[in-house]
C-alpha positions as CSV (number, residue, x, y, z in Angstrom):
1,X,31.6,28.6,97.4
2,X,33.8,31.2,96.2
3,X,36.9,32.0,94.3
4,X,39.0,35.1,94.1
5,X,40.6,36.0,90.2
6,X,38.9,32.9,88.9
7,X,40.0,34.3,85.2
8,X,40.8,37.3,83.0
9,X,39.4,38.8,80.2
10,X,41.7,40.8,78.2
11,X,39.7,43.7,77.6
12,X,37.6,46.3,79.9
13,X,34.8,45.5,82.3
14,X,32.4,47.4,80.1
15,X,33.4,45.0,77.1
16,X,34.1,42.4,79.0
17,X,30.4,42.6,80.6
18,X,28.6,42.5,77.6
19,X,30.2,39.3,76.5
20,X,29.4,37.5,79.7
21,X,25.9,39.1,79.0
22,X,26.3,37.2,75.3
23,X,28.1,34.0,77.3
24,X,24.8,33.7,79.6
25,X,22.1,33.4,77.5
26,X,24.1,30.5,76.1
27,X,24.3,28.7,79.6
28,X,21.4,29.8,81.5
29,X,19.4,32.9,82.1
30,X,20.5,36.4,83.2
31,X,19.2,37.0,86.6
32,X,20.4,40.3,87.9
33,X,23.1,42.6,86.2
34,X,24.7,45.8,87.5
35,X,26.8,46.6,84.3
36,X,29.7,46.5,84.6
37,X,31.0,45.2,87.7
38,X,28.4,42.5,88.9
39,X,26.2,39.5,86.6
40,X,24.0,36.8,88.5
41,X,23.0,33.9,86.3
42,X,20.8,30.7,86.5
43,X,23.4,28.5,84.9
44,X,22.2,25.0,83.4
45,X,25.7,23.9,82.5
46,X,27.7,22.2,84.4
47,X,24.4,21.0,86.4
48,X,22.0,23.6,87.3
49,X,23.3,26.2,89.6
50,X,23.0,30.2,90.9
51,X,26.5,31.7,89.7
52,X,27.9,35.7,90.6
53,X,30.3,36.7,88.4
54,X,32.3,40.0,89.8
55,X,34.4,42.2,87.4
56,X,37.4,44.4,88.5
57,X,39.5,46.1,86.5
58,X,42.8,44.9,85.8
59,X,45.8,46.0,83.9
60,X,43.6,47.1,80.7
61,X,41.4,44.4,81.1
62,X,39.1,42.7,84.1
63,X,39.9,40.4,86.7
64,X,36.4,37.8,87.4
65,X,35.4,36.3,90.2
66,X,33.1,33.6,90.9
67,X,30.5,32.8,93.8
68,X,28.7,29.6,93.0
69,X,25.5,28.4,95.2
70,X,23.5,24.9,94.4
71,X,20.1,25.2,93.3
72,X,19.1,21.3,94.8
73,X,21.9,20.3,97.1
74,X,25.3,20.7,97.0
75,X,27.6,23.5,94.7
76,X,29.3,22.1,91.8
77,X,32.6,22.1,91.5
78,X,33.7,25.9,91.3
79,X,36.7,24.6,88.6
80,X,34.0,23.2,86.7
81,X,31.7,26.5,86.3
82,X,35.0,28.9,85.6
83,X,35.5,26.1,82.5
84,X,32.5,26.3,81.1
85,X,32.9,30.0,81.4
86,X,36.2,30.1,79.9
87,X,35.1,27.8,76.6
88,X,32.1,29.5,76.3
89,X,33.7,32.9,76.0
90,X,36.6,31.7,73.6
91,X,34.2,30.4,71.0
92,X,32.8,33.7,71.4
């Protein structure tokens, strides 16, 4: 499952790498990163799943997109993954 622009950070995709970096040992385990465009992660939150995050810049900051595969069975919801995402980087 995929979605295009999921969410923004306001800042650059270096900057905005490392705190997903941060972000996902919080949530699951880093997997494979390619700073700073592309982060795959083991996430255990919402349920267990593989999630790509893909960073393009945008405007002075970076544009993410997420690809999210199940790890037994179906995907969770892809709104529910960009949430946790999204909390997880504003308490940051």
């Amino acid at each position: 499952m995929r979605d295009e622009s999921s969410f923004t950070i306001d800042a650059l995709p270096v900057d905005a790498f490392e705190a997903l970096v941060v972000v996902t040992s919080w949530l699951g385990e880093l997997l494979v990163d390619d700073p700073p465009y592309v982060l795959e992660a083991f996430l255990m939150e919402p349920e267990p799943c593989w999630c790509r995050l893909d960073l393009v810049p945008d405007a002075g900051g970076s544009t993410v997109s997420i690809t999210v595969a199940g790890v037994e069975g179906p995907a969770p919801d892809i709104d529910d993954v960009r949430d946790v995402w999204v909390a997880a980087l504003n308490r940051l």
